[in-house]
C-alpha positions in Angstrom: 0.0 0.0 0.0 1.4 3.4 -0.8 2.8 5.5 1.5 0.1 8.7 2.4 0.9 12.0 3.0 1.8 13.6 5.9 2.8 16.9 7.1 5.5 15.8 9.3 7.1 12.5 9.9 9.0 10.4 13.1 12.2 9.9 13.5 11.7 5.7 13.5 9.7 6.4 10.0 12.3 8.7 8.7 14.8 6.2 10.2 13.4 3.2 8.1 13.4 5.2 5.3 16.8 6.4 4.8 18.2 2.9 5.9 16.9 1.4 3.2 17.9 3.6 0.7 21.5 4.0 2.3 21.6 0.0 2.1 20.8 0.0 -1.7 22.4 3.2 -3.2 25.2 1.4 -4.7 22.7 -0.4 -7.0 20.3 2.4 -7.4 19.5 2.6 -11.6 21.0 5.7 -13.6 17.6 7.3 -13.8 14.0 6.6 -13.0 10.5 7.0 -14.5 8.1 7.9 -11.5 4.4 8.2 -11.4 3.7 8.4 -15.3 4.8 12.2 -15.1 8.1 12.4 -14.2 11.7 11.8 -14.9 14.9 11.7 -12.8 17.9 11.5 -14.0 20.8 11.0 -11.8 18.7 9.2 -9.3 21.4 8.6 -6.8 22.5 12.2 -6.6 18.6 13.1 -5.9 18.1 10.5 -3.4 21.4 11.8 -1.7 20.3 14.9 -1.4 16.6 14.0 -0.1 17.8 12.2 2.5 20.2 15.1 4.0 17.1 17.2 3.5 14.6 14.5 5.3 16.6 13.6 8.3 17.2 17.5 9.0 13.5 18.5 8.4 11.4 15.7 8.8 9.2 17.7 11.4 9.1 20.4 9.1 5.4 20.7 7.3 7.3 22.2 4.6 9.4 19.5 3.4 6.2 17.2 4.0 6.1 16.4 -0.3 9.4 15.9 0.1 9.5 13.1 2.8 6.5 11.4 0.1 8.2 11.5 -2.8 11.3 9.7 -1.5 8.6 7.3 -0.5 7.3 7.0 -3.8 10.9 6.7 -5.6 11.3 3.8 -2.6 7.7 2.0 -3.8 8.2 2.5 -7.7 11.9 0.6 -7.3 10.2 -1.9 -4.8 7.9 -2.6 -7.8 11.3 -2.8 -10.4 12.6 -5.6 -7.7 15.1 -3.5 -5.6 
């Protein structure tokens, strides 16, 4: 089940999160189609950056899109077998 939205985030969820990208960024792909509507290129460079931004503003309404679409990247390479 997808991830919802939330304005802020925990520390454990935030935790999970980042650990399991941190365990798979060496195999992370070049680039990535997410959501029909969007392309990133230089996916491990994004997801680098995300998670310095996530684990210092989780709590932060603000950054609350940015907290889901890490999720999302983390669900649509789920679905690819990572």
């Amino acid at each position: 089940m997808p991830q919802a939205f939330q304005k802020t985030y925990d520390k454990a969820t935030i935790g999970e999160l980042v650990a399991w990208f941190r365990a798979r960024l060496d195999r992370l792909p070049e680039s990535l189609d997410l959501m029909g509507c969007m392309h990133i290129t230089h996916l491990r460079a994004t997801v680098e950056r995300y998670i310095d931004l996530v684990e210092k503003h989780h709590d932060a309404p603000v950054y609350g899109g940015q907290v889901l679409h890490l999720f999302r990247i983390r669900e649509k390479l789920e679905e690819q077998g990572l």
